[in-house]
PDB file of N, CA, C and O in Angstrom:
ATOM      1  N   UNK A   1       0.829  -1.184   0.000  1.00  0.00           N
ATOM      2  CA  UNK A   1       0.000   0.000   0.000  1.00  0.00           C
ATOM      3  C   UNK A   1       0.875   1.250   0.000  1.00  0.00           C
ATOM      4  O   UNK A   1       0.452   2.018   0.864  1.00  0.00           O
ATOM      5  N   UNK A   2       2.199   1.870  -0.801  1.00  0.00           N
ATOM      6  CA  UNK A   2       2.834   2.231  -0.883  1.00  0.00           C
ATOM      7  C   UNK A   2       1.900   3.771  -1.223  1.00  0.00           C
ATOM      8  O   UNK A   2       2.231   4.765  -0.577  1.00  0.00           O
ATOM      9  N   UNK A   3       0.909   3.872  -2.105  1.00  0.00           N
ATOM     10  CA  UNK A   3       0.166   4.689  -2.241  1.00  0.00           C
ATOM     11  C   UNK A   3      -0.597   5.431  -1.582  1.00  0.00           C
ATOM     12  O   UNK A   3      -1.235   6.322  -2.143  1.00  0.00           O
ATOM     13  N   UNK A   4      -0.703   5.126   0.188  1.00  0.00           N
ATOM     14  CA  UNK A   4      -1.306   6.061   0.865  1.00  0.00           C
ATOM     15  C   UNK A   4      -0.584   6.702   1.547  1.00  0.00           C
ATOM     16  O   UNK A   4       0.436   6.213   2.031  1.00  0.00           O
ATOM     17  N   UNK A   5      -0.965   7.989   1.746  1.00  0.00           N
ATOM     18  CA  UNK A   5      -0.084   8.894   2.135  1.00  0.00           C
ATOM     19  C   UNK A   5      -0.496   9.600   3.719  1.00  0.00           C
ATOM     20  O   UNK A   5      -1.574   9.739   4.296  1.00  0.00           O
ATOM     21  N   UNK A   6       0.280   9.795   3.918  1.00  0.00           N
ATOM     22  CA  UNK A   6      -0.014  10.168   5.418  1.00  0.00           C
ATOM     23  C   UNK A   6       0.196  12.440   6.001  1.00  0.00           C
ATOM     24  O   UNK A   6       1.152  12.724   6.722  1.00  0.00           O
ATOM     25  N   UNK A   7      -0.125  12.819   5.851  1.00  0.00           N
ATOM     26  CA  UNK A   7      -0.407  14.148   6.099  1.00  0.00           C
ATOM     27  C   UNK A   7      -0.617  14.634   7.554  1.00  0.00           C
ATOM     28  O   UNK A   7      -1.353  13.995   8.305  1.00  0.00           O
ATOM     29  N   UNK A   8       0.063  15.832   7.988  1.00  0.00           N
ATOM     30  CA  UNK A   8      -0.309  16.778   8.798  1.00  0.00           C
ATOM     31  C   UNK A   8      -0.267  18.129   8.398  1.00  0.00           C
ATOM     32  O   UNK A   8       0.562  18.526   7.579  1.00  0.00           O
ATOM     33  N   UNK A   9      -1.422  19.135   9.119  1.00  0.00           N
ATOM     34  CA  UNK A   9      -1.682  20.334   8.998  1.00  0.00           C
ATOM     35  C   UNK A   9      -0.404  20.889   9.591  1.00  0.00           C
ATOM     36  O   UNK A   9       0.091  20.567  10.671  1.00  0.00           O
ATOM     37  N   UNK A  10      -0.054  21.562   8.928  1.00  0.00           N
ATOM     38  CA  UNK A  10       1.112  23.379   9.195  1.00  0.00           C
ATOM     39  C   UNK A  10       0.738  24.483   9.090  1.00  0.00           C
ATOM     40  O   UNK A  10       1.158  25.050   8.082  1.00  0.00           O
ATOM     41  N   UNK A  11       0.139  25.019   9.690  1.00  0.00           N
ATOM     42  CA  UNK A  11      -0.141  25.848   9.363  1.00  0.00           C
ATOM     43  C   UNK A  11      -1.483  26.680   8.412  1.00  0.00           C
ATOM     44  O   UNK A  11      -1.650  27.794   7.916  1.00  0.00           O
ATOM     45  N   UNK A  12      -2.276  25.370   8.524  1.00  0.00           N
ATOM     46  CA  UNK A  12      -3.586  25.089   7.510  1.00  0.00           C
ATOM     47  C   UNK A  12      -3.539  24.676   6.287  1.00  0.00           C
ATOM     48  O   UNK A  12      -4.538  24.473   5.596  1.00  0.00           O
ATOM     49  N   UNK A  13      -2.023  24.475   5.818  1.00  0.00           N
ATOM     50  CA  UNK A  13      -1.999  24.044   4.732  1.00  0.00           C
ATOM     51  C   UNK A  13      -1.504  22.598   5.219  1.00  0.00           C
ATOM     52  O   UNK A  13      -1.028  22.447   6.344  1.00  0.00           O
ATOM     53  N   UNK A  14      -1.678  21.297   4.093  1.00  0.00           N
ATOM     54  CA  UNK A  14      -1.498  19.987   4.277  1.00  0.00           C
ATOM     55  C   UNK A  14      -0.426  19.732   3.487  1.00  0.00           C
ATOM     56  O   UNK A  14      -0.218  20.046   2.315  1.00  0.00           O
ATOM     57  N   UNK A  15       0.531  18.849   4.618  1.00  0.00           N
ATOM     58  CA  UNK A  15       2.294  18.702   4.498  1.00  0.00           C
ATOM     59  C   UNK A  15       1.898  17.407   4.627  1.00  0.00           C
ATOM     60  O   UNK A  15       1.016  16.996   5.381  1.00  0.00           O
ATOM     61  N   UNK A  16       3.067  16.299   3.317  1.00  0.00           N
ATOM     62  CA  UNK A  16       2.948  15.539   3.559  1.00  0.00           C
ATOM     63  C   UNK A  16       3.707  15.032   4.495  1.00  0.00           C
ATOM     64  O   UNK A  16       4.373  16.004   4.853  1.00  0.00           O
ATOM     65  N   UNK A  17       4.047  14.103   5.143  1.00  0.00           N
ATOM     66  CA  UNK A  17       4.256  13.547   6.251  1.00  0.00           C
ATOM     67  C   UNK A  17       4.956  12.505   5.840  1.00  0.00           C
ATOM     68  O   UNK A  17       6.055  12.535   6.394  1.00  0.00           O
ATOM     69  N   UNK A  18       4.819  11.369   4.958  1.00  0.00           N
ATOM     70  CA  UNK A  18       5.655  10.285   4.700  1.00  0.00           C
ATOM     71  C   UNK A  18       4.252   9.250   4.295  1.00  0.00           C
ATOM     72  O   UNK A  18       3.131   9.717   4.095  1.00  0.00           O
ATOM     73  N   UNK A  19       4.440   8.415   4.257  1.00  0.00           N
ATOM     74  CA  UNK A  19       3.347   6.909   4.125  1.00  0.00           C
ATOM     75  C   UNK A  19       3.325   6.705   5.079  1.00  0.00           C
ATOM     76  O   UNK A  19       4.041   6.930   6.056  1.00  0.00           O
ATOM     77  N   UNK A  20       1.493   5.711   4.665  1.00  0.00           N
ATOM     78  CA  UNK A  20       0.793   5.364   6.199  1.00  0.00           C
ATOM     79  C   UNK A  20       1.378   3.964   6.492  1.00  0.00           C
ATOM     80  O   UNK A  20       1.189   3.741   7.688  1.00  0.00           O
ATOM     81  N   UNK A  21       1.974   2.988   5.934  1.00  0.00           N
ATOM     82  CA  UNK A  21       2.635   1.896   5.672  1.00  0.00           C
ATOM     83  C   UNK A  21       2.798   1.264   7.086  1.00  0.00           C
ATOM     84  O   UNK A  21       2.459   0.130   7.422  1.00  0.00           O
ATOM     85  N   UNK A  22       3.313   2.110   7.753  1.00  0.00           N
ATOM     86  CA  UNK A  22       4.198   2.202   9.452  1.00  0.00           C
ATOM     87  C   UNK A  22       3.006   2.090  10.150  1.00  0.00           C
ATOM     88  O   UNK A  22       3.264   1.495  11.196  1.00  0.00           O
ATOM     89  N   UNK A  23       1.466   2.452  10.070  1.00  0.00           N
ATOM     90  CA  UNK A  23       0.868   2.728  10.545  1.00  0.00           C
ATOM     91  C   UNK A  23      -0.474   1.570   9.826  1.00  0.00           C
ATOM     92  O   UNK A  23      -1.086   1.123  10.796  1.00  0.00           O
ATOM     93  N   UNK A  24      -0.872   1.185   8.937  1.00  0.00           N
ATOM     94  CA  UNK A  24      -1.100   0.494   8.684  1.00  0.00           C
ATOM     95  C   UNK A  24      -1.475  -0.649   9.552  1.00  0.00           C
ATOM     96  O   UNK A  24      -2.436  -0.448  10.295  1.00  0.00           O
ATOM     97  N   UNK A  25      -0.737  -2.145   9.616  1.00  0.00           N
ATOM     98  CA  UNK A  25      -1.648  -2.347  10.829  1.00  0.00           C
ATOM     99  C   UNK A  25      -1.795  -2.287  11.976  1.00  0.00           C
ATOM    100  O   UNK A  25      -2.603  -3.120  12.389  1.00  0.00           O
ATOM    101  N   UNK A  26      -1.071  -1.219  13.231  1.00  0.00           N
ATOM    102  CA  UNK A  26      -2.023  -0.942  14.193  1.00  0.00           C
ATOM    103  C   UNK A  26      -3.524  -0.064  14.044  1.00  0.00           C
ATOM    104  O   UNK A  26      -4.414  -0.046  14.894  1.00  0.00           O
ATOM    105  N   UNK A  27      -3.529   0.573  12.859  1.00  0.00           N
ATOM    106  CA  UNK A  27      -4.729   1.193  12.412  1.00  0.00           C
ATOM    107  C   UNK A  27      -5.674   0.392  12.255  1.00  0.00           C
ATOM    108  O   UNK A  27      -6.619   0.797  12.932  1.00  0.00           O
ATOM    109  N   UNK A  28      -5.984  -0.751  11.595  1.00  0.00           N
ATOM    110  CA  UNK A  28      -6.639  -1.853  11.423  1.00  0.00           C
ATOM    111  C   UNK A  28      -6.909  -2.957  12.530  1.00  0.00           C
ATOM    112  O   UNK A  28      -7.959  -3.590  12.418  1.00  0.00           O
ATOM    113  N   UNK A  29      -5.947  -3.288  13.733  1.00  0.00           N
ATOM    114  CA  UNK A  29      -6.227  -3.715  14.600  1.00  0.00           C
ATOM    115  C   UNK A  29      -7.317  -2.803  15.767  1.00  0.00           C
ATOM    116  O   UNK A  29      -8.242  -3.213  16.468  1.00  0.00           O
ATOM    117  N   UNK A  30      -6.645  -1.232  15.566  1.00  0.00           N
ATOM    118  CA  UNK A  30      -7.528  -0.818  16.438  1.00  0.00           C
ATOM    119  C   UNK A  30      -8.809  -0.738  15.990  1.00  0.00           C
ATOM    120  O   UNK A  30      -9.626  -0.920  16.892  1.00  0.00           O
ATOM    121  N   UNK A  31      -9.489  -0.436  14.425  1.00  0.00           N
ATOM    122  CA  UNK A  31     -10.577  -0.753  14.066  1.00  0.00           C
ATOM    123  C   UNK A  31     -11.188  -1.542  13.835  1.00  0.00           C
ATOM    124  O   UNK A  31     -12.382  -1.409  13.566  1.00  0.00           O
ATOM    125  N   UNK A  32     -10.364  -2.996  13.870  1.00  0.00           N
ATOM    126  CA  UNK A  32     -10.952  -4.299  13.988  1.00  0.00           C
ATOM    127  C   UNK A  32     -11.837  -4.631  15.844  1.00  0.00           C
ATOM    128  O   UNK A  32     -12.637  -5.402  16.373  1.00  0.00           O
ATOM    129  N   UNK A  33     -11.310  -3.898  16.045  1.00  0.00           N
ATOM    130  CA  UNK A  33     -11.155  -4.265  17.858  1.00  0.00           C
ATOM    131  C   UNK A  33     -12.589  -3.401  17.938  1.00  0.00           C
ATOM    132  O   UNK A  33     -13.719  -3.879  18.039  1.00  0.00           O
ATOM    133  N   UNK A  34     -12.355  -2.532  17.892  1.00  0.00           N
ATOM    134  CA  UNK A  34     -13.881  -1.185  17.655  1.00  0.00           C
ATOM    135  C   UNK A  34     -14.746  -1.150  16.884  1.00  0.00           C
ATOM    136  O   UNK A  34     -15.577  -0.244  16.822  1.00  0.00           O
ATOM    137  N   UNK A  35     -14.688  -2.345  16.005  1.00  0.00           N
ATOM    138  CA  UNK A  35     -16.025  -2.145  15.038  1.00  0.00           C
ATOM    139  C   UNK A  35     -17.254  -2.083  15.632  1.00  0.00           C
ATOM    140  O   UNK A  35     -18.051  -1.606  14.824  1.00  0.00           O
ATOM    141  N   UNK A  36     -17.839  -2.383  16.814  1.00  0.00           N
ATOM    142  CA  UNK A  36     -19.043  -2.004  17.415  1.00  0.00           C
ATOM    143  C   UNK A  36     -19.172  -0.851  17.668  1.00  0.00           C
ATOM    144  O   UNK A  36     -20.016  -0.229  17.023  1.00  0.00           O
ATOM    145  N   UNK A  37     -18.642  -0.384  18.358  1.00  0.00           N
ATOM    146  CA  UNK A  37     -18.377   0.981  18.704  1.00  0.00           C
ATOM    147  C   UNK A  37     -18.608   1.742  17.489  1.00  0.00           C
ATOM    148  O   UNK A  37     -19.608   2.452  17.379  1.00  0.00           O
ATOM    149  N   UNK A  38     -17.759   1.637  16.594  1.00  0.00           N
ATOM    150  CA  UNK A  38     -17.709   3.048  15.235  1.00  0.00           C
ATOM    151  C   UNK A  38     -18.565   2.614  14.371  1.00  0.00           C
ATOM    152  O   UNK A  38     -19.329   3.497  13.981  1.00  0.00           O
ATOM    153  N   UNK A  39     -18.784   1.261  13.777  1.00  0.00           N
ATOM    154  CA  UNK A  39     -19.711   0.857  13.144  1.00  0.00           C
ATOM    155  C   UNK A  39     -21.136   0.386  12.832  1.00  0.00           C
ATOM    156  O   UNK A  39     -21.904   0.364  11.870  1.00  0.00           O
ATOM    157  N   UNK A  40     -21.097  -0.162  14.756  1.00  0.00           N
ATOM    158  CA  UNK A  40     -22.432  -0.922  15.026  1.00  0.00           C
ATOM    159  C   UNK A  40     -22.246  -2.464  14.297  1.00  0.00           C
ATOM    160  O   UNK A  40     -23.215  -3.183  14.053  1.00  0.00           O
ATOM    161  N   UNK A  41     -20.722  -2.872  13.972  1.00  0.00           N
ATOM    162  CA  UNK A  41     -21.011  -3.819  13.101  1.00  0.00           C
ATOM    163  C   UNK A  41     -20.706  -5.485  14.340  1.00  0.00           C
ATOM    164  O   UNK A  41     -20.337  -5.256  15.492  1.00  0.00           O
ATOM    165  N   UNK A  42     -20.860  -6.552  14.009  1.00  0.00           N
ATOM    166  CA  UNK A  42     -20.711  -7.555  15.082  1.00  0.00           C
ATOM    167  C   UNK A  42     -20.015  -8.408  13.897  1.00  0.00           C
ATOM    168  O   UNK A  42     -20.471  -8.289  12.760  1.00  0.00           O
ATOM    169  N   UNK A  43     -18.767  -9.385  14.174  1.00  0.00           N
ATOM    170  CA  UNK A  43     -18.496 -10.358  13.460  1.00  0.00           C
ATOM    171  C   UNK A  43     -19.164 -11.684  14.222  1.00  0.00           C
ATOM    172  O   UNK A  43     -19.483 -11.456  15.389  1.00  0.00           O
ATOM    173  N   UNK A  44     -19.382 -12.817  13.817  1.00  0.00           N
ATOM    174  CA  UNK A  44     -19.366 -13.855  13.960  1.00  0.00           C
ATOM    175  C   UNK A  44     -18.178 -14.981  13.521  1.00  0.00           C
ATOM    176  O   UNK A  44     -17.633 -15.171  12.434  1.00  0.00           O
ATOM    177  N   UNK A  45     -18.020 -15.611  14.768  1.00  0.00           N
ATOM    178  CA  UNK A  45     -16.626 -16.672  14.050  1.00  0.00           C
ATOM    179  C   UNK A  45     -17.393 -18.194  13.731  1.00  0.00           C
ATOM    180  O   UNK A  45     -18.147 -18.823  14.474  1.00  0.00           O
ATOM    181  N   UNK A  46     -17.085 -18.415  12.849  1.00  0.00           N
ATOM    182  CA  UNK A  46     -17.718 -19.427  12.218  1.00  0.00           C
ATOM    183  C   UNK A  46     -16.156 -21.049  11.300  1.00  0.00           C
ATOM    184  O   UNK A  46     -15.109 -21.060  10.654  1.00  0.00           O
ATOM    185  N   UNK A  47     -16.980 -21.857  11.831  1.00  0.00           N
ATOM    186  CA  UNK A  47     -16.393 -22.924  11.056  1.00  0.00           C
ATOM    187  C   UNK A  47     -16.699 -23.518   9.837  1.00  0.00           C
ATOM    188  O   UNK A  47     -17.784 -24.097   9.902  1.00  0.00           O
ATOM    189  N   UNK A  48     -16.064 -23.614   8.555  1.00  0.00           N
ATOM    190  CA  UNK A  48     -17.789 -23.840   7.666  1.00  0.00           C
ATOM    191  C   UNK A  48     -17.673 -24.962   7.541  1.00  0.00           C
ATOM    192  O   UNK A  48     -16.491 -25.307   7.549  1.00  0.00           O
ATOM    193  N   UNK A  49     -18.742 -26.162   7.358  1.00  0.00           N
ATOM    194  CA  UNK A  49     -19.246 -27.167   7.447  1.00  0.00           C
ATOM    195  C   UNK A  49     -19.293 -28.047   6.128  1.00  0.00           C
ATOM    196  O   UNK A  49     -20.015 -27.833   5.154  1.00  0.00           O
ATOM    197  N   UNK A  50     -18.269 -29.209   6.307  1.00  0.00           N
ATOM    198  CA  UNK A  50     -18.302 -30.225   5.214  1.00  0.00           C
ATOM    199  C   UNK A  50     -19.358 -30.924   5.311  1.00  0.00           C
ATOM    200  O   UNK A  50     -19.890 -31.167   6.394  1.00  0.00           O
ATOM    201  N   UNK A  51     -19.726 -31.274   4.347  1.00  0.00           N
ATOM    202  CA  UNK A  51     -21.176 -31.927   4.416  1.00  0.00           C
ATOM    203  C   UNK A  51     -20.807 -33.433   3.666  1.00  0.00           C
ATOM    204  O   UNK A  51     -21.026 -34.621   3.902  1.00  0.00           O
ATOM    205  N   UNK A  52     -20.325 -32.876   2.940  1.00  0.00           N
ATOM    206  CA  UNK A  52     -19.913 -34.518   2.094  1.00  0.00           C
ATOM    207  C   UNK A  52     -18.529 -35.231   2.542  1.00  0.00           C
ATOM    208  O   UNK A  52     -17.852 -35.993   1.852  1.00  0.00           O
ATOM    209  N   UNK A  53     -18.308 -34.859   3.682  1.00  0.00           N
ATOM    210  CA  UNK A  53     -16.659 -35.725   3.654  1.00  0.00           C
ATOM    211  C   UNK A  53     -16.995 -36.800   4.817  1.00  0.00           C
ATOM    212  O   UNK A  53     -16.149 -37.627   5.157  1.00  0.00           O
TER     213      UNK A  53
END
């Protein structure tokens, strides 16, 4: 994901900062962890089921 870019304000204008790369997945763990919270969303863990074996 070399393509996202990561930014902070200076002054009101937007400086880039470097890539989000570094940041990447603790960003995703913490929104994996919070999806109720920010989303309202619930996972279910599931096994899926051979039927023919």
């Amino acid at each position: 994901m070399n393509d996202i870019k990561l930014f902070r304000l200076d002054s009101g204008r937007a400086v880039e900062q470097g890539d989000a790369s570094d940041l990447e997945k603790p960003l995703q763990t913490l929104i994996e962890a919070n999806l109720d919270t920010l989303l309202g969303i619930h996972f279910l863990v599931s096994c899926p089921v051979n039927s023919w074996a």
